[in-house]
LUMTORMAR-280461 format. One line per 10 residues: number of its first residue (from 1); for each residue z, y, x of C-alpha. Coordinates in nm, 4 decimals, decimal comma. Example, Ala and Ser with C-alpha at 12.3 -4.5 7.8 and 13.67 -1.06 7.14 Angstrom:
! residues 2
1) 0,7800 -0,4500 1,2300; 0,7140 -0,1060 1,3670 .
END
This chain:
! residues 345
1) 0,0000 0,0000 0,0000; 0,0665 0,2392 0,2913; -0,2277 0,1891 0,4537; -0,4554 0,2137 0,1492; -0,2669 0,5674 0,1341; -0,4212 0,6202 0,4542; -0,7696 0,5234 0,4643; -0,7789 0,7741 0,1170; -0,6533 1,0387 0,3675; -0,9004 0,9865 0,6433 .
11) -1,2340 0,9238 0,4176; -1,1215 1,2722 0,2146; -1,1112 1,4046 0,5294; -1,4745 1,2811 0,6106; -1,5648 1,4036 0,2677; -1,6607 1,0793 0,1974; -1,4961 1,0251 -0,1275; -1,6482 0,6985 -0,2703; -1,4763 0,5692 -0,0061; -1,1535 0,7947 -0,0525 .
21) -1,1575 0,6913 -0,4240; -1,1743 0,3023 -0,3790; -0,8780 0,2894 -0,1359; -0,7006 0,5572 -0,3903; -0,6829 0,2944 -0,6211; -0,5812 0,0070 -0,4045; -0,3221 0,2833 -0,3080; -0,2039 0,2956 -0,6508; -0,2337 -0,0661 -0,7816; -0,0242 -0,1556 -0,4856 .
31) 0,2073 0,1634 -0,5838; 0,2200 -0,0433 -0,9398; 0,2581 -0,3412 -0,8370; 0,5488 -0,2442 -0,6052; 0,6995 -0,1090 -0,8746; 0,6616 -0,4409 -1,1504; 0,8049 -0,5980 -0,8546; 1,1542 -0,3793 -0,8488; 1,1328 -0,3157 -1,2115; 1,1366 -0,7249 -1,2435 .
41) 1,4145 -0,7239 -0,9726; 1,6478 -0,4813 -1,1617; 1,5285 -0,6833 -1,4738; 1,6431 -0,9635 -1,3243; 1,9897 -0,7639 -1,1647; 2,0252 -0,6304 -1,5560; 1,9906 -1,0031 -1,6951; 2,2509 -1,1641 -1,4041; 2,4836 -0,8770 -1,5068; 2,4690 -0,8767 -1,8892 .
51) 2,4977 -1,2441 -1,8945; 2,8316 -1,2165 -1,6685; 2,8924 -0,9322 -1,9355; 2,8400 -1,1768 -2,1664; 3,0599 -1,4711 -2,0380; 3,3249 -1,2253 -1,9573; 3,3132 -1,0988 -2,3284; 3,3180 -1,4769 -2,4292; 3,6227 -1,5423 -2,1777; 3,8257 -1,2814 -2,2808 .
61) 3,7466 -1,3441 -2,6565; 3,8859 -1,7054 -2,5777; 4,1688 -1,5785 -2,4272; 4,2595 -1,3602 -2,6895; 4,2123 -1,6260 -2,9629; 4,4551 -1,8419 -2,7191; 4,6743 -1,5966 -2,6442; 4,6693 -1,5003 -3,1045; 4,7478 -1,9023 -3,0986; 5,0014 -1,8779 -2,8473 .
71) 5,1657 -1,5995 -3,0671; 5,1364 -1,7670 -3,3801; 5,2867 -2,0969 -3,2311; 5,5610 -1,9288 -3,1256; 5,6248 -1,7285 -3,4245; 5,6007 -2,0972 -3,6531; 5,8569 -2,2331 -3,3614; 6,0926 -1,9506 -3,3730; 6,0455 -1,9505 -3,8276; 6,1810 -2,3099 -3,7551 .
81) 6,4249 -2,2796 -3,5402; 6,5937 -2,0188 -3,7379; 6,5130 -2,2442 -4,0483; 6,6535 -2,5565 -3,8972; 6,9620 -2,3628 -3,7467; 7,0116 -2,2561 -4,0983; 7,0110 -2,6094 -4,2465; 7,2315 -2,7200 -3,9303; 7,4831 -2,4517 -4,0266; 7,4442 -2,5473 -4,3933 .
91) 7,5254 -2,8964 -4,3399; 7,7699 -2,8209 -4,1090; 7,9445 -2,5838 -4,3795; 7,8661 -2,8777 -4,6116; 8,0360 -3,1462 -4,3698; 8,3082 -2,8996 -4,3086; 8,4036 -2,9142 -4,6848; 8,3434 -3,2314 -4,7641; 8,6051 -3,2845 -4,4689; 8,8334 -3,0306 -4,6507 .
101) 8,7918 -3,2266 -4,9903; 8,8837 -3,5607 -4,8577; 9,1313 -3,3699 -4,7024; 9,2633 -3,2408 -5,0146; 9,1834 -3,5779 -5,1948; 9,3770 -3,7834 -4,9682; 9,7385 -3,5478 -4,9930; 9,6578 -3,5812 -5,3744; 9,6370 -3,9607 -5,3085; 9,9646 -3,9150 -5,0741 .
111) 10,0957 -3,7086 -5,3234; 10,0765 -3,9138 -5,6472; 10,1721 -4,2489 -5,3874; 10,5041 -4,0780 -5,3065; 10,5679 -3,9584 -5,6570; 10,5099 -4,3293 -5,7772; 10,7732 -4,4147 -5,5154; 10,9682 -4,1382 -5,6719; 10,9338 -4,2833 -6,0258; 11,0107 -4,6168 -5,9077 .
121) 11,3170 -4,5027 -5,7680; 11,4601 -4,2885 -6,0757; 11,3578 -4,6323 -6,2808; 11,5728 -4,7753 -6,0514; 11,8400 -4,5740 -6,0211; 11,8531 -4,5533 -6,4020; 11,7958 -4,9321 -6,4522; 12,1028 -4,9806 -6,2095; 12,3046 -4,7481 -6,4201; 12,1995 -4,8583 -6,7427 .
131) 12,2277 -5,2036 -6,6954; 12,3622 -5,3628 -6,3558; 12,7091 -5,0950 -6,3286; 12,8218 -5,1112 -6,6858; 12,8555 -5,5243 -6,6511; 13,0428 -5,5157 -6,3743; 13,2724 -5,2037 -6,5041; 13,2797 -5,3662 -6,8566; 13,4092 -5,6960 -6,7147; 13,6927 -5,4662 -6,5354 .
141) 13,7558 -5,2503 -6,8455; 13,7885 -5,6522 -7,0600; 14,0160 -5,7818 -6,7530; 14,2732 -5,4861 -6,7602; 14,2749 -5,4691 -7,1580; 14,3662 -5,8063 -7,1500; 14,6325 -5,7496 -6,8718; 14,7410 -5,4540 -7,0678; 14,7785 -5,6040 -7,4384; 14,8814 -5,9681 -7,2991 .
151) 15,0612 -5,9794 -6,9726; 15,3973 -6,0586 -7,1663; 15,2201 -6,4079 -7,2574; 15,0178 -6,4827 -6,9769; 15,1552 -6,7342 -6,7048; 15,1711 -6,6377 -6,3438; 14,8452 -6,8443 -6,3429; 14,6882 -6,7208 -6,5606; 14,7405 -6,3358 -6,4124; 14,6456 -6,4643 -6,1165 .
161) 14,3130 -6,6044 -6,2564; 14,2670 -6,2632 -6,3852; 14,3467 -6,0760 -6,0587; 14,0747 -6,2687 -5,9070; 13,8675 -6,2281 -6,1226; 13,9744 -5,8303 -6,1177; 13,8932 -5,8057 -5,7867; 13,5502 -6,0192 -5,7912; 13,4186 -5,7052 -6,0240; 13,5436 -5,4772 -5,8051 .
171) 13,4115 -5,5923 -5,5012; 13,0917 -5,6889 -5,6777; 13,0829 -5,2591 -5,8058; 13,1980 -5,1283 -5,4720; 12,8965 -5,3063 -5,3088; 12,6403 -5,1993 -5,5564; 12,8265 -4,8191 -5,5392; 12,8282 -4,8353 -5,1402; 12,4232 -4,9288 -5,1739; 12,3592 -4,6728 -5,4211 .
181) 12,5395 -4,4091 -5,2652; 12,2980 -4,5164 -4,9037; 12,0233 -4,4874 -5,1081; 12,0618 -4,1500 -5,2553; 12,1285 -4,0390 -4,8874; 11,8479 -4,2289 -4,7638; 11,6008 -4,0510 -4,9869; 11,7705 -3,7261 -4,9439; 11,7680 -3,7992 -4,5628; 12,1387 -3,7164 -4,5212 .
191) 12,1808 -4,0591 -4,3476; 12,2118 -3,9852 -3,9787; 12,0566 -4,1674 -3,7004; 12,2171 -4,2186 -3,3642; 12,0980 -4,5089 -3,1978; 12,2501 -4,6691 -2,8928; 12,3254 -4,9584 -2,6780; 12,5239 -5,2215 -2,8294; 12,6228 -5,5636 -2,7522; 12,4913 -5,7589 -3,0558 .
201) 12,7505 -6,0351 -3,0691; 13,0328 -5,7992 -3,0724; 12,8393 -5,5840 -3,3775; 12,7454 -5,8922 -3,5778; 13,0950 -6,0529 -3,5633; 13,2576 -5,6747 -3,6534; 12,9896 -5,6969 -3,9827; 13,0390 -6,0219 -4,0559; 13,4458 -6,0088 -4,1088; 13,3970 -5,7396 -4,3583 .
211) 13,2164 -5,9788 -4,6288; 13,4183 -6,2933 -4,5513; 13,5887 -6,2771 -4,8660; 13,3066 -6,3652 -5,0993; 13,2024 -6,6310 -4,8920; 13,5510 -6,7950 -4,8708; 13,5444 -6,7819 -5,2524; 13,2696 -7,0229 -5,2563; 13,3515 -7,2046 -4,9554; 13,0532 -7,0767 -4,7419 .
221) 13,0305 -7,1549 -4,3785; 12,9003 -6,8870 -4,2145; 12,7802 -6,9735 -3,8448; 12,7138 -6,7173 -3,5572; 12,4795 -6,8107 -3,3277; 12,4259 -6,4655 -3,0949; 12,5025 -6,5246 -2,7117; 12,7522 -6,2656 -2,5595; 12,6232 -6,0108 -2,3623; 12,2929 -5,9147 -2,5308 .
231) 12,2256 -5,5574 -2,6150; 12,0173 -5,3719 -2,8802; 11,9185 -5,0532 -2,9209; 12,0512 -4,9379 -3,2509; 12,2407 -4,6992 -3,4521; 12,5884 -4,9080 -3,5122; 12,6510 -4,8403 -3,9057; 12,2694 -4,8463 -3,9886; 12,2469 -5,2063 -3,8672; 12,6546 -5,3258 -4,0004 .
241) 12,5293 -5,1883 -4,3055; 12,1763 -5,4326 -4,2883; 12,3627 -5,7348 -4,1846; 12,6445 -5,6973 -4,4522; 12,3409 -5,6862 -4,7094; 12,1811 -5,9343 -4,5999; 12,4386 -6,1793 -4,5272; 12,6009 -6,0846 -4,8262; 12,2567 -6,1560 -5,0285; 12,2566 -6,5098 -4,8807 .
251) 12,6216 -6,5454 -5,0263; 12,5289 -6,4316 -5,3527; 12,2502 -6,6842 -5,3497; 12,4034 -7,0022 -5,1752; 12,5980 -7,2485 -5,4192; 12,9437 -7,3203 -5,3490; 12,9840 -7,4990 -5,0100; 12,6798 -7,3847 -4,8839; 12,5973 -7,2578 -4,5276; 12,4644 -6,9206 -4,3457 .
261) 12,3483 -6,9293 -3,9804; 12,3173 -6,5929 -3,7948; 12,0965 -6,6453 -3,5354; 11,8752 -6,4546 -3,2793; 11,5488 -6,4731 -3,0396; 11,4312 -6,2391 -2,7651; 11,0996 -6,1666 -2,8107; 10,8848 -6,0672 -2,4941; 11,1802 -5,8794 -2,3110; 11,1581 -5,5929 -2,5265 .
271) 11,2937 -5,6824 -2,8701; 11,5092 -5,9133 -3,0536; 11,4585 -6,1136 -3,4135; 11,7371 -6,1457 -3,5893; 11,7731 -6,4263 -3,8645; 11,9914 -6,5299 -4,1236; 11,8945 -6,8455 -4,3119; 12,1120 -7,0287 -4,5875; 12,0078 -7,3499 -4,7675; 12,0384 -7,1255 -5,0978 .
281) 11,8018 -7,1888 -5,4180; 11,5564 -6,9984 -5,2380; 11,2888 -6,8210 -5,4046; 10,8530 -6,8902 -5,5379; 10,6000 -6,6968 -5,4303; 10,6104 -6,4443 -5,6646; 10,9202 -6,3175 -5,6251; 10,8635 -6,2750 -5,2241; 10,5780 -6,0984 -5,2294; 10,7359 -5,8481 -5,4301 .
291) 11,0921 -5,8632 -5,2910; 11,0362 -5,4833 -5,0854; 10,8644 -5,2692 -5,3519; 11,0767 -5,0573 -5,5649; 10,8269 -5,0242 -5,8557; 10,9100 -5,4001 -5,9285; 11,2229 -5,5359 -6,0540; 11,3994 -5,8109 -5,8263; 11,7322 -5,8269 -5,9382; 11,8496 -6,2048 -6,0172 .
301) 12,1917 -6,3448 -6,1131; 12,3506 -6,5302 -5,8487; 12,4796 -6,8531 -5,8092; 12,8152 -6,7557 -5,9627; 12,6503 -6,4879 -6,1741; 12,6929 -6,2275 -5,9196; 12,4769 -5,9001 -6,0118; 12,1527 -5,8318 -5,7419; 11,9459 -5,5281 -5,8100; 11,7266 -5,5749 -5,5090 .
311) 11,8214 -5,2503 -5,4040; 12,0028 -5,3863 -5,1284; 11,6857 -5,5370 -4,9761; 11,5036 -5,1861 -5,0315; 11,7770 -5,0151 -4,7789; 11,7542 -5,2986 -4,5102; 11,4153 -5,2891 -4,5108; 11,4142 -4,8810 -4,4619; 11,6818 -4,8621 -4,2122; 11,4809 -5,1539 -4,0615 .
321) 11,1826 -4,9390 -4,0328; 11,4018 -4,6303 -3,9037; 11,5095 -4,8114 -3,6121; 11,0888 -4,8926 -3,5543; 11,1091 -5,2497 -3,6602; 11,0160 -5,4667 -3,9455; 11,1289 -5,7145 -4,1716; 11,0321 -5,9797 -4,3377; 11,1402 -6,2867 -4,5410; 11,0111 -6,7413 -4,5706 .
331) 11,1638 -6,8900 -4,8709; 11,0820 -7,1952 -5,0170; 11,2331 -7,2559 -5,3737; 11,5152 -7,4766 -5,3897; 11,5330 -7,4815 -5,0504; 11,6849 -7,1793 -4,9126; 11,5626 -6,8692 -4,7129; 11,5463 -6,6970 -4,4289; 11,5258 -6,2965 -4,3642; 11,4446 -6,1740 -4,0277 .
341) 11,4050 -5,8642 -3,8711; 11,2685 -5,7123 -3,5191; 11,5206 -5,4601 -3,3387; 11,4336 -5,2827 -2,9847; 11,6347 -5,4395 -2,7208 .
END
């Protein structure tokens, strides 16, 4: 193209211009052409950069639409989170007073246990009254009237009969008045509670000699078999007051000539049974399995029509249970029983 440019020069110069004119057009077809090929060039420059335009438009579209995803995933996590934190708290509220309710339920059930025990115990209490004190202070009031209107005619036998039979009323009142009396301070919790060390054999015989009376009446042996020199852990007039019940139970339900055997068994170095077995009439079934609840009536004539209310066995079985042990009774009917009970060594 430059030289074309030329040659024009140097022929206009000559004044030939055919000449001039021909390479004037090679001069400007090769301008042209020089320029289609930088136009196309820039064409080409223009194309490379709109298409990186493009795919940089399309990339950052794509972002956006991931980054608009992005947002709107997190917003639906966060939505639910707060949703399901919600629900926990809900249910947690909703544990929290179904908790309380049970809560509440059981006291009621607590509640309306104890004041069955409550009502068993005034049905007791007004059952002994009603029925098991006046006998024995009716039997007193016919024994002194007699005394009273016919001592003149009586024989010295005969008063002494009477006497005895006095005094087997009284002793029979003053040990269902001593139990009642414990009971009323039981429940009230006046009873107090001093436990400690004792030699066993000592206590036992001490408890023992109180209620030989009744058992000399009907000729009941009454055997101790409690080495010397083994201590318990117990308060000293809680326990007299168990073994004088029980013992005195087993007298009450022993025919004449009968036979009591105190005896006792260490258990694994850190507490003692304690048994006393007759060969009384015993006792079925029945009649043990409901021996220790108040809301059932136990009481039983003895064998000499001695009064029982059961509520003997109620206090043994509580002071029992306030030294941390427990008691429990084998009968067999006709054949006698035995009551035993665990005490801390």
């Amino acid at each position: 193209m430059i030289s074309s440019g030329l040659l024009n020069m140097i022929y206009q110069a000559k004044e030939n211009y055919k000449e001039a004119n021909k390479y004037m057009r090679l001069a400007y077809l090769g301008r042209i052409e020089y320029y289609q090929k930088d136009i196309n060039v820039k064409l080409k420059d223009m194309q490379h950069d709109f298409e990186i335009a493009s795919k940089q438009k399309e990339i950052s579209y794509r972002n956006s639409q991931l980054w608009f995803l992005f947002i709107s995933f997190l917003t639906i996590l966060i939505i639910t989170t707060f949703f399901i934190i919600i629900l926990l708290k809900k249910n947690k509220r909703k544990n929290i007073l179904n908790e309380e309710l049970n809560s509440k339920n059981q006291i009621i059930l607590n509640q309306n246990e104890e004041l069955s025990k409550l009502n068993a115990t005034k049905d007791k209490f007004f059952s002994i009254i009603a029925h098991d004190l006046r006998g024995p202070i009716g039997g007193l009031m016919g024994l002194s009237q007699i005394m009273a209107e016919e001592l003149s005619s009586l024989t010295i036998e005969e008063v002494q009969e009477l006497a005895l039979s006095m005094n087997h009323s009284a002793t029979n009142l003053f040990g269902l008045l001593e139990n009642l009396l414990n009971w009323a301070r039981m429940q009230r919790g006046s009873i107090s509670y001093d436990p400690k060390i004792w030699e066993l054999h000592l206590l036992v015989n001490e408890s023992v000699e109180m209620i030989r009376e009744p058992a000399k009446i009907k000729e009941i042996e009454i055997g101790i078999q409690i080495p010397e020199g083994l201590m318990v852990f117990a308060d000293k007039n809680i326990l007299q007051m168990v073994i004088r019940n029980l013992v005195s139970n087993s007298i009450k339900f022993t025919e004449k000539g009968g036979k009591i055997i105190l005896s006792v068994e260490a258990k694994d170095g850190k507490t003692v049974e304690i048994s006393i077995k007759d060969n009384g009439i015993g006792m079925n079934k029945e009649l043990v399995d409901n021996l220790f609840h108040a809301d059932v009536r136990n009481g039983r004539k003895g064998t000499n029509g001695e009064p029982s209310t059961g509520l003997g066995l109620l206090l043994c079985k509580e002071f029992v249970e306030k030294h941390g042990g427990k008691i429990w009774v084998e009968s067999e009917e006709g054949k006698g029983s035995t009551f035993s009970f665990l005490l801390p060594i």
